[in-house]
matplotlib code that plots the C-alpha trace (Angstrom):
import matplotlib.pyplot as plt

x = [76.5, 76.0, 73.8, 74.8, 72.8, 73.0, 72.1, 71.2, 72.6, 70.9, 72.5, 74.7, 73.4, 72.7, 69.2, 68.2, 68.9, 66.0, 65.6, 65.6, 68.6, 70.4, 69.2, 71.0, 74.0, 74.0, 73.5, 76.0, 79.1, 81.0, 80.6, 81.7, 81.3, 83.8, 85.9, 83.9, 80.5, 82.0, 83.4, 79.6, 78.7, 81.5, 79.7, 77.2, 80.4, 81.4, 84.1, 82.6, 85.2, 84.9, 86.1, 86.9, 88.5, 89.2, 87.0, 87.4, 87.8, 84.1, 84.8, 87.0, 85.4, 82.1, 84.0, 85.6, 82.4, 80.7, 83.4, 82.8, 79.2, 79.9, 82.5, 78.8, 79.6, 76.5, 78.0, 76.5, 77.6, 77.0, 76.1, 75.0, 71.7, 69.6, 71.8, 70.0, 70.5, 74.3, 75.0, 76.3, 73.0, 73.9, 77.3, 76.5, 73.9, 75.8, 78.6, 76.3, 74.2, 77.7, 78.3, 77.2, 74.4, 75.8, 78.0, 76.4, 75.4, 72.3, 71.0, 69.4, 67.6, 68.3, 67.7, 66.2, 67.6, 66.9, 68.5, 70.9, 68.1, 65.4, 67.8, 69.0, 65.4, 64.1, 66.5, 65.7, 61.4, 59.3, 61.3, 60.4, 56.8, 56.3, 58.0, 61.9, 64.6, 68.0, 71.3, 75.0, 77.5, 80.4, 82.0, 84.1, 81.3, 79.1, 80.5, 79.7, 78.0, 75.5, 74.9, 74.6, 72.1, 70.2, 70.2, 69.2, 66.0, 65.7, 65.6, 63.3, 60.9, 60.7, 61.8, 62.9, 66.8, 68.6, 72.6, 74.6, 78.6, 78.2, 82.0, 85.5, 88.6, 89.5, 85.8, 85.0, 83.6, 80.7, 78.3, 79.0, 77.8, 74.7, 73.8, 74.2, 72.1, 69.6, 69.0, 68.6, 65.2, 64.4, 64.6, 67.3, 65.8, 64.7, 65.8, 68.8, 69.2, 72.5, 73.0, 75.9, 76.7, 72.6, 72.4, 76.0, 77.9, 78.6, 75.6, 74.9, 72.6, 72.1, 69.5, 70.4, 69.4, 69.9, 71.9, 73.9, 74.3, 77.5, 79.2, 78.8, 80.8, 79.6, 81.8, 81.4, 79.7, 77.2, 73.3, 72.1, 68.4, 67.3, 64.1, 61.4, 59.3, 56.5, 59.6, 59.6, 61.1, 59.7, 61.3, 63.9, 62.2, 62.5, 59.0, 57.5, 53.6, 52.2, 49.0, 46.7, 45.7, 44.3, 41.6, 41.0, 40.9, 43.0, 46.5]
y = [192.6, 189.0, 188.3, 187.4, 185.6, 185.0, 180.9, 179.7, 176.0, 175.1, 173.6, 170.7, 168.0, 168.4, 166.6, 170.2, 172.1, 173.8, 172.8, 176.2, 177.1, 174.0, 174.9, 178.7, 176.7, 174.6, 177.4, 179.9, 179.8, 181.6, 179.9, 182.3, 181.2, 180.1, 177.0, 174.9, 175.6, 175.1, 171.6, 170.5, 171.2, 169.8, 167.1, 169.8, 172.1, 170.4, 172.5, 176.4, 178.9, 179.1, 181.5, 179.6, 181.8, 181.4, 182.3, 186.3, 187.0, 187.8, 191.5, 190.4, 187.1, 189.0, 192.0, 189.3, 187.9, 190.7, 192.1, 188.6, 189.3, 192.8, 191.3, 189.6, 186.2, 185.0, 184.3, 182.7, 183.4, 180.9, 180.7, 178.0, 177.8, 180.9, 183.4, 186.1, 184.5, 185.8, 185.2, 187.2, 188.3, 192.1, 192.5, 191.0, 193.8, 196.9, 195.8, 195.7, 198.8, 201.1, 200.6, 203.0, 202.0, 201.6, 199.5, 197.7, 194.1, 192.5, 191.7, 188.2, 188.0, 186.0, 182.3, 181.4, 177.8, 176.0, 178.0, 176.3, 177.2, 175.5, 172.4, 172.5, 172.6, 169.8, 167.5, 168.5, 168.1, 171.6, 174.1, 176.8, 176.5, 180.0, 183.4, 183.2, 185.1, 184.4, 186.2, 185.7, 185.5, 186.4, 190.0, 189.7, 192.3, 193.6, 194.7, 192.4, 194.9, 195.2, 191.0, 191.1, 193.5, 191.8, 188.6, 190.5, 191.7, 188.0, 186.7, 189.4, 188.9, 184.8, 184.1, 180.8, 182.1, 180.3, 181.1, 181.2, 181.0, 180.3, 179.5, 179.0, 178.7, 182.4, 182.3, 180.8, 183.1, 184.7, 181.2, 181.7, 185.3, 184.3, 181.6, 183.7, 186.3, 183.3, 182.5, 185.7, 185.7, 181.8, 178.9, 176.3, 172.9, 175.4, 172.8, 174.0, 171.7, 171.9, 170.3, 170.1, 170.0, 169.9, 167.8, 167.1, 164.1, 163.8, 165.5, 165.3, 166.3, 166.7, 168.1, 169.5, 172.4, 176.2, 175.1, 172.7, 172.7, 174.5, 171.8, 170.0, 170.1, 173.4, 174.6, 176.9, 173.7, 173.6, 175.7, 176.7, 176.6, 177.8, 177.5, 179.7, 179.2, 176.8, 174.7, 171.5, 167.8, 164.3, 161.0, 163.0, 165.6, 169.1, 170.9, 174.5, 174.5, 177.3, 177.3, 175.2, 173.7, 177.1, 176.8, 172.8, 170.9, 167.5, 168.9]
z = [-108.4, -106.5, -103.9, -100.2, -97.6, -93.8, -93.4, -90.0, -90.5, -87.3, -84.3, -85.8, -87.5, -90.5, -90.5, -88.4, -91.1, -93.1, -96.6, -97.7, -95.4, -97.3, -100.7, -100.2, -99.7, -102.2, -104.7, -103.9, -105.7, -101.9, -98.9, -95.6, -91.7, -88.5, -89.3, -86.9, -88.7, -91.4, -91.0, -89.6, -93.5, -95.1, -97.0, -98.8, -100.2, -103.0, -104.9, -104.3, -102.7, -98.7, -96.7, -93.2, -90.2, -86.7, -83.9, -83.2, -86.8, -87.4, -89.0, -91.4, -92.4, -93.3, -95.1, -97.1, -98.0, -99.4, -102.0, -102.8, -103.5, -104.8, -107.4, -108.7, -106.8, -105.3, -101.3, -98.1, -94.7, -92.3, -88.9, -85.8, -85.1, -86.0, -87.9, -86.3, -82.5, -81.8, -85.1, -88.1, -89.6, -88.1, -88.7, -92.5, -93.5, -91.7, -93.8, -96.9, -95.6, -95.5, -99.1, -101.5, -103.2, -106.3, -104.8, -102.9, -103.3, -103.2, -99.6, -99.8, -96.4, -93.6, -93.6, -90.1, -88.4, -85.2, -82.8, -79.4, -77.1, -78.9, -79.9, -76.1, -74.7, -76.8, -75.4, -71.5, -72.9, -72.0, -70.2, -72.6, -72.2, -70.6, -71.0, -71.0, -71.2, -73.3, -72.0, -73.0, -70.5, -72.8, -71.7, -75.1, -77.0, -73.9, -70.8, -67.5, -65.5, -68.4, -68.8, -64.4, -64.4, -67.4, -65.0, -61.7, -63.7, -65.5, -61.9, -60.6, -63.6, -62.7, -66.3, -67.3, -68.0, -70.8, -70.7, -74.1, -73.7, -69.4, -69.0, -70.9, -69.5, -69.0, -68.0, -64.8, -62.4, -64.4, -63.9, -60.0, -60.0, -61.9, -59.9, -56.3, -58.2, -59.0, -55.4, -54.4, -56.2, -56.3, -54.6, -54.1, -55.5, -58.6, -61.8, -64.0, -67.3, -68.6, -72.5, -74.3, -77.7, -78.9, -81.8, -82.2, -81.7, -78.4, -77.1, -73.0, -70.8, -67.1, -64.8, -61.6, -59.0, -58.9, -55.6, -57.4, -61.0, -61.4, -59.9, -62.9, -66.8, -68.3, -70.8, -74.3, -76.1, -72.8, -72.7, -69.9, -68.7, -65.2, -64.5, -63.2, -60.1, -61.6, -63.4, -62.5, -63.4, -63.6, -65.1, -66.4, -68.0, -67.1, -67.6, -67.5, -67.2, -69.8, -67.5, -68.9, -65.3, -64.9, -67.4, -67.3, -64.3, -64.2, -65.6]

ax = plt.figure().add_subplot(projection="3d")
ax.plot(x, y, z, "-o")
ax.set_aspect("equal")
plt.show()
């Protein structure tokens, strides 16, 4: 039997890729993962077998990849940021999990990467500093009434709210709803960083208002970040005090 492993490759670039995550796939003989993340690691595939598929092919990709490892060839699946984040590190060990143990190849952990969020809140400064909440706004796996209620209680809580997949082209509405749930619960100058592709070429960023922000480009390359009631902004940076203030004077 091979071995297969779930590789975060982090969120583009290759220089915010883990050592370790780059030294799993530069060892396996298989490489698995979405065309797109694929083509970000072109340069470290040399001549191993890859298994590239289209977006909404995520079943089949990661059956494909482990026979591959159960026919004894060490394999790598590969996903964006953290493999574990809306990634394929689940789907990947119920596949391996349903074999029969006899059968069943070796499981070779999950290799953590930098995940959108983190990459995404880097390039707006602090807005992570406190207690946050991360929610998808894709209805493709989880049904919409499930992800509105997840934002009324984000809103309610005052978590900083960061939004994964907030619109596509079928997909326009959804970024409305969660922005009149938003003001419901805060208020209207509240900041809203929006980054797109994080640490790819192209990479943008704007900061805006709870009030204003989906006026601007947001599309499936784009991160979200609302922030809470202490969030604030200053020379272009977008900022969340942990609390420190509290304890020392002068903050």
């Amino acid at each position: 039997m091979g071995k297969i492993t779930v590789v975060g490759i982090g969120p583009g670039s290759l220089l915010d890729m883990t050592p370790r995550a780059r030294q799993a796939i530069e060892s396996a003989e298989v490489i698995a993962g979405y065309n797109t993340y694929i083509k970000l690691i072109e340069e470290l595939l040399g001549d191993r077998k890859v298994i590239g598929t289209a977006m909404m092919q995520e079943i089949d990709r990661c059956k494909m990849a482990v026979a591959e490892a159960a026919e004894g060839h060490d394999t790598v699946v590969v996903s964006s940021g953290d493999a574990g984040v809306y990634g394929m590190a689940g789907l990947v060990l119920e596949l391996v999990l349903q074999q029969p143990e006899d059968k069943r190849p070796e499981f070779g952990g999950v290799i953590a990467g930098v995940s959108a969020v983190n990459a995404a809140a880097s390039v707006l400064g602090a807005p992570l500093m406190h207690d946050f909440a991360v929610i998808s706004l894709s209805d493709l796996l989880t049904p919409w009434e499930t992800i509105e209620k997840r934002i009324e209680m984000a809103a309610q809580g005052d978590f900083v709210t960061a939004l994964y997949n907030p619109k596509s082209k079928k997909r326009v509405e959804n970024i409305e709803r969660v922005r009149e749930i938003m003001l419901q619960h805060r208020k209207a100058d509240t900041p809203v960083g929006i980054v797109t592709a994080a640490s790819r070429e192209g990479e943008g960023k704007i900061i805006s208002t709870l009030e204003d922000f989906t006026k601007q480009e947001i599309n499936m390359f784009s991160l979200v970040i609302i922030g809470n009631s202490m969030t604030y902004v200053k020379d272009g940076y977008m900022i969340t005090p942990r609390g420190y203030g509290n304890k020392e004077p002068g903050l």
